[in-house]
N, C-alpha and C positions, 0 to 999 in steps of 0.2 A: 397362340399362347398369350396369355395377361400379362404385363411388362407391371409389375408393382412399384407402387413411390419407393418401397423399400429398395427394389432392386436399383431403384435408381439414384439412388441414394438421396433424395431429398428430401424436404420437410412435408409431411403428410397435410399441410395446413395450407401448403404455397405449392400444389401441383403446377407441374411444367406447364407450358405451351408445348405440343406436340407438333410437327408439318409431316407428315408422311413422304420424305423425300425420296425419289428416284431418278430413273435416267431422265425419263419424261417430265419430269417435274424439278426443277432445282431449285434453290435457297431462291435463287434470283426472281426465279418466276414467279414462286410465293411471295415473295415481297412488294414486286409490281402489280400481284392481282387485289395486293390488301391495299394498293392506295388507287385502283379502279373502280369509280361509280358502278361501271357496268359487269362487276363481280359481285355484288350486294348477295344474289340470290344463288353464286357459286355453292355447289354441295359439297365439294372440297374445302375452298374455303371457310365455310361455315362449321363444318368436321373439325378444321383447326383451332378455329374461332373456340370453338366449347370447351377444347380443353383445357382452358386457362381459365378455372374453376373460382368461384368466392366461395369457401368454406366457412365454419363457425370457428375463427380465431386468425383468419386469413388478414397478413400486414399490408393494410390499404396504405396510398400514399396521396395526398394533392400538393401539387407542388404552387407554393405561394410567392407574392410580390413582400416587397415590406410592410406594405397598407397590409396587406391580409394576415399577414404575421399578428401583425398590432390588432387586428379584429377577432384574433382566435385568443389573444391574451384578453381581452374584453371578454371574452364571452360569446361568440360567434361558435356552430356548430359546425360538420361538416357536412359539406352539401355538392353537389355537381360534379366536376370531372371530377375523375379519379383512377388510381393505377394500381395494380397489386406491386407491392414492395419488388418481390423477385423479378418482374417482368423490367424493371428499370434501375434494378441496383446495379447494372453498368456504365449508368450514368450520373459522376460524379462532380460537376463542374458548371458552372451557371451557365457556360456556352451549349453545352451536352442539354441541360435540361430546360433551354429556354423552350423548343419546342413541347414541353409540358405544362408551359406556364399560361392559365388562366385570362390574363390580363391583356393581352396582348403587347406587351413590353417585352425586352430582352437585351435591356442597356445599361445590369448591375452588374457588380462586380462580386454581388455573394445571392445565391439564391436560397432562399426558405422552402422548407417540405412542415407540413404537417401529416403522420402517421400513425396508424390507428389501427387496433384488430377488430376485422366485423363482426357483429353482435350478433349476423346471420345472416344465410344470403338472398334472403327476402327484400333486402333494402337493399341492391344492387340491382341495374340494369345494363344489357351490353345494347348501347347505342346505333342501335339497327334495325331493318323491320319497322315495327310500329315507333318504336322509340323513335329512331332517326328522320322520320317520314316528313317532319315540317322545318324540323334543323337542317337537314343537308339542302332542303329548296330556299335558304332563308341567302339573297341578294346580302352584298359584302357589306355595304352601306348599314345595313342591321345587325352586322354582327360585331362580335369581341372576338378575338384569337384566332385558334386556326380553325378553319371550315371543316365541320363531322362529314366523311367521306360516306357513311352509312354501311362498311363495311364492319365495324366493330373494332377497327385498328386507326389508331393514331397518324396523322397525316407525316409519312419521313422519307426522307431521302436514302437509309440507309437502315432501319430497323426495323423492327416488325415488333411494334409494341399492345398489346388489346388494352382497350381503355373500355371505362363505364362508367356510370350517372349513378347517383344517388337516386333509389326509386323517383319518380313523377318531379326530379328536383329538391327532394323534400331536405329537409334538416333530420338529421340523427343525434340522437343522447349522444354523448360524448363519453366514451367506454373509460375505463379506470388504465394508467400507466400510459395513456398517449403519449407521441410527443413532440412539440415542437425544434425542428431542427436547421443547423444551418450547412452550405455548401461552398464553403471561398474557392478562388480558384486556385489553391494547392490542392484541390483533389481530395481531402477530409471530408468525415461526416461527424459534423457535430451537435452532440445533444443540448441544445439552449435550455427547454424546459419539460418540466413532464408533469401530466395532471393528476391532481391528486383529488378526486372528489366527493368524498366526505365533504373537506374541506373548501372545494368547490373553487378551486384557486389551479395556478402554475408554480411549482418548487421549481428554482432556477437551479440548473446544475453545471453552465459553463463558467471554468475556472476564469483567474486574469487571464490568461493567454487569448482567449478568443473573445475578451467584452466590447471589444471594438468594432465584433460584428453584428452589437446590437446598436453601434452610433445610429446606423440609419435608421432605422423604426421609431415611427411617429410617435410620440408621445410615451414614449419608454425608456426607462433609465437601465443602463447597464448594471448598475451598484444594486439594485431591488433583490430582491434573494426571494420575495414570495408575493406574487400576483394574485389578488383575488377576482374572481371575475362577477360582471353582473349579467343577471337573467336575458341576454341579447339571441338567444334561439328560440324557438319556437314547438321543441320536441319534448316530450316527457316519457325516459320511463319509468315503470309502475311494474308493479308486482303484489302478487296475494299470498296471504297465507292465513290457508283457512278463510272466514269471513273477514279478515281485515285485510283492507287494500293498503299499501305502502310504497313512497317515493325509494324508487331501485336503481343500483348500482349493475355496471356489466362489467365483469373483466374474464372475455373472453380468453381460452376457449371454454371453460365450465363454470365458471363461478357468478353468480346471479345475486345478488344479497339485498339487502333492505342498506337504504341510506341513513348511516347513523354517524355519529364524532366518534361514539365510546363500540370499542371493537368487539366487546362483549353483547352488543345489540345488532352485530350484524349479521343477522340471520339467513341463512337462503330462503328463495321465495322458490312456490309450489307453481307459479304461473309468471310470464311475463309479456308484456305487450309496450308497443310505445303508441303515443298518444301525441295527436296535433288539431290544432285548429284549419278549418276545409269549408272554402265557401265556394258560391260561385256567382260572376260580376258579370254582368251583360252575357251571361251564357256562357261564360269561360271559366271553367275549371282553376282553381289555385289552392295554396296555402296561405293563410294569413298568419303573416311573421309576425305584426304586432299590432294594436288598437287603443285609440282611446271611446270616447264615448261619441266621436265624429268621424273619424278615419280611420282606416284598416290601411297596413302595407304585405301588398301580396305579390307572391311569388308564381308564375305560371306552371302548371303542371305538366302540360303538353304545349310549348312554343313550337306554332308556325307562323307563316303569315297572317291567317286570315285572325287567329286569335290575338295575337301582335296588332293589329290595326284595329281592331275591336275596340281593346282598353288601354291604349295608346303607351303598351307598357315601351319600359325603357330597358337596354342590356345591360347589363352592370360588370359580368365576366362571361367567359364564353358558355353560352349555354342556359344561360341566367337571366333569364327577365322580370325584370318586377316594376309595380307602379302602385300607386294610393288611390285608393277608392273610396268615396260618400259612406261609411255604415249602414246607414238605411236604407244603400241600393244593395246590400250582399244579398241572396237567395241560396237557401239550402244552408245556412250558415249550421257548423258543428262540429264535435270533438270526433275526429277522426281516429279509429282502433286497428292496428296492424301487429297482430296477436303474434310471436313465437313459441315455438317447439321447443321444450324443455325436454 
């Protein structure tokens, strides 16, 4: 018999993580085999692994340092780890969630999330298999944060969390109503800001009570009521209608539109794709985040070692390498198209 989300009562959008427990099988043991290298290619495990699905409108989460807070108010996209909302809204507390965090720090006393519903689950990867193949061999000396087990799940002592990448690393449009949040440790979850993009900015929405937990974040004034951001991603999306092509809004789970100020131009689109720049440097696959007419900063698409010493990139968070390249040495340089299903 089918077990439905309905009968389970959850959100159709944030399906469970399922384990098939038994005598033979307990919580425990499922726990220990997700943080076992040598369960990678468990069929059990991997039956688990899938059912913690990315849908069209499903609440991503990555959990941030203050720098990154301050980069997502800039203009920064989201990119690399990342978590479905449900699988770790039982962790409310910067001690709880430090094992989430990117950076490899875990010595604040309020942690940041930025959260997001996905545009589709095309732009997700679950970190294993081919994905995990050069990350989980990558020596500690190379890395940021915690080491990808290549299981699909989150390195813990005590959870069973599935985590996943942003396709090949890449940056994503930035869907409408995101939003940035903060975590003190009273255990609250609070909404700092949310994006507004027409407008292409952060509407602040934390009252007085909580502006003291924007003191720490670089270069940001707690009193600011509306953040505008500058073009610091590298992702676009696009949308047609009919023969004209137009700069597109997502606000998952249905709504597609053309990016306009005045609400009466915001029309839905008949097609939608996002769009990036994609070269490749000494034979290494990347994104290129940004360019002038002598350097490119690129992001690797598949980090392992041998690609890591190649173009001598550097980690920047976990999972994340990038480094600057000559222009005139890219190859294959061009607009990368990663079409969805309307």
């Amino acid at each position: 018999m089918t077990v439905t989300d309905e009968a389970l009562g959850t959100d159709p959008l944030d399906p469970p993580l399922l384990a098939p427990l038994r005598r033979d099988l307990s919580w425990a043991q499922v726990q220990a085999m997700s943080q076992s290298a040598g369960h990678r290619q468990d069929a059990v495990l991997q039956r688990i692994r899938a059912t913690a699905a990315v849908r069209r409108g499903t609440r991503m989460t990555k959990v941030l340092s203050a720098a990154q807070l301050a980069g997502h108010l800039a203009g920064w996209l989201p990119y690399g780890f990342c978590y479905r909302a449900c699988d770790i809204a039982h962790l409310r507390t910067p001690a709880e969630l430090s094992l989430l965090r990117t950076d490899g720090a875990a010595d604040d006393s309020v942690a940041y999330a930025l959260r997001w519903r996905a545009t589709d689950p095309v732009d997700f990867e679950i970190p294993m298999g081919r994905v995990q193949a050069g990350l989980a061999a990558l020596p500690a000396h190379s890395r940021i944060g915690a080491m990808v087990l290549g299981t699909g799940f989150t390195p813990s002592t005590d959870d069973l969390i599935p985590e996943f990448v942003t396709a090949g690393f890449a940056d994503l449009p930035m869907p409408a109503n995101a939003q940035l949040l903060a975590y003190p440790d009273t255990g609250d979850e609070v909404v700092l800001y949310t994006y507004q993009p027409e407008q292409h900015g952060w509407l602040r929405l934390a009252g007085p009570r909580w502006r003291h937990l924007l003191e720490g974040v670089p270069g940001v004034s707690p009193d600011r009521e509306y953040v505008p951001c500058t073009d610091a991603g590298s992702a676009r999306l696009m949308g047609r209608i009919n023969e004209h092509e137009y700069q597109a809004v997502a606000d998952p789970p249905g709504d597609f539109r053309v990016r306009a100020l005045t609400r009466a131009a915001r029309y839905p689109v008949q097609t939608l794709c996002r769009r990036a720049e994609a070269a490749l440097w000494r034979n290494v696959p990347a994104w290129v985040l940004q360019r002038d007419d002598s350097w490119a900063r690129l992001r690797l698409v598949s980090p392992d070692a041998d690609a890591i010493a190649a173009v001598g990139a550097r980690c920047y968070e976990r999972g994340v390498y990038e480094v600057w390249a000559p222009v005139r040495e890219l190859a294959d340089h061009h607009i990368a198209e990663t079409p969805y299903a309307l």
